[in-house]
N, C-alpha and C positions, 0 to 999 in steps of 0.2 A: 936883608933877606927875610929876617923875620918878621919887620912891618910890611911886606908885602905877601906875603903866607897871612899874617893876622888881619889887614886890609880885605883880599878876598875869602878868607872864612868867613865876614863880619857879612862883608858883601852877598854872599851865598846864599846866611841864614835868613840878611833884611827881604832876597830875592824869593824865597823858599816862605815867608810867611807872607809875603804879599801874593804871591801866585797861588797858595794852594789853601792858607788859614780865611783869608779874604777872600777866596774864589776870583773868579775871571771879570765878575762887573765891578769889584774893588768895595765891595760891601760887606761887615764885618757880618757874623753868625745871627743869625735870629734872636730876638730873647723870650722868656717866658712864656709872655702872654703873646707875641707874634705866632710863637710854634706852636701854641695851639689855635690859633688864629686859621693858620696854614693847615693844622691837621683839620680841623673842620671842615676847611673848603675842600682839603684834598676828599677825604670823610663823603660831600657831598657829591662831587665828581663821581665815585666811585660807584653811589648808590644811584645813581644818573646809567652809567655803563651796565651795571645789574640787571636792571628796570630793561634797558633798551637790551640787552641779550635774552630777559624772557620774552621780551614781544617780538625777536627775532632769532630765534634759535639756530643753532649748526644744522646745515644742509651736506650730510655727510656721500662718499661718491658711495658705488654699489660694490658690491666683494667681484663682480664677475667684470675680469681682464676686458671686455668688450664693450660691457655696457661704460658707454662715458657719459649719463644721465645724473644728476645729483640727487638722493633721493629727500623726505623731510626727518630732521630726526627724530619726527613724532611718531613711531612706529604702532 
């Protein structure tokens, strides 16, 4: 009984570091120089998104129940 209580706790924890430490493609954590590697890019993505929301700003609706017009929100 108790090699098999010690069998699946062993079993649980190898189950629980590969699904969740590894993640889902079975790839271990980033290192160092990767994670900033990756903040960069992310870094530049972002300022990509920024850029394109000034040159396309929120098109907010009107306060009035009726009007279903969008108007610019460069008031």
């Amino acid at each position: 009984m108790v090699f098999i209580l010690t069998a699946l706790g062993t079993l649980t924890l190898v189950f629980i570091t590969v699904k969740f430490y590894w993640g889902e493609r079975g790839t271990p954590p980033l290192t160092g120089a990767e994670r900033k590697r990756q903040r960069e890019v992310e870094l530049r993505l972002r300022a990509k998104q920024i850029e394109h929301t000034k040159q396309h700003p929120w098109k907010t609706r009107s306060s009035n129940f009726w009007d279903n017009q969008k108007n610019s929100s460069k008031k």
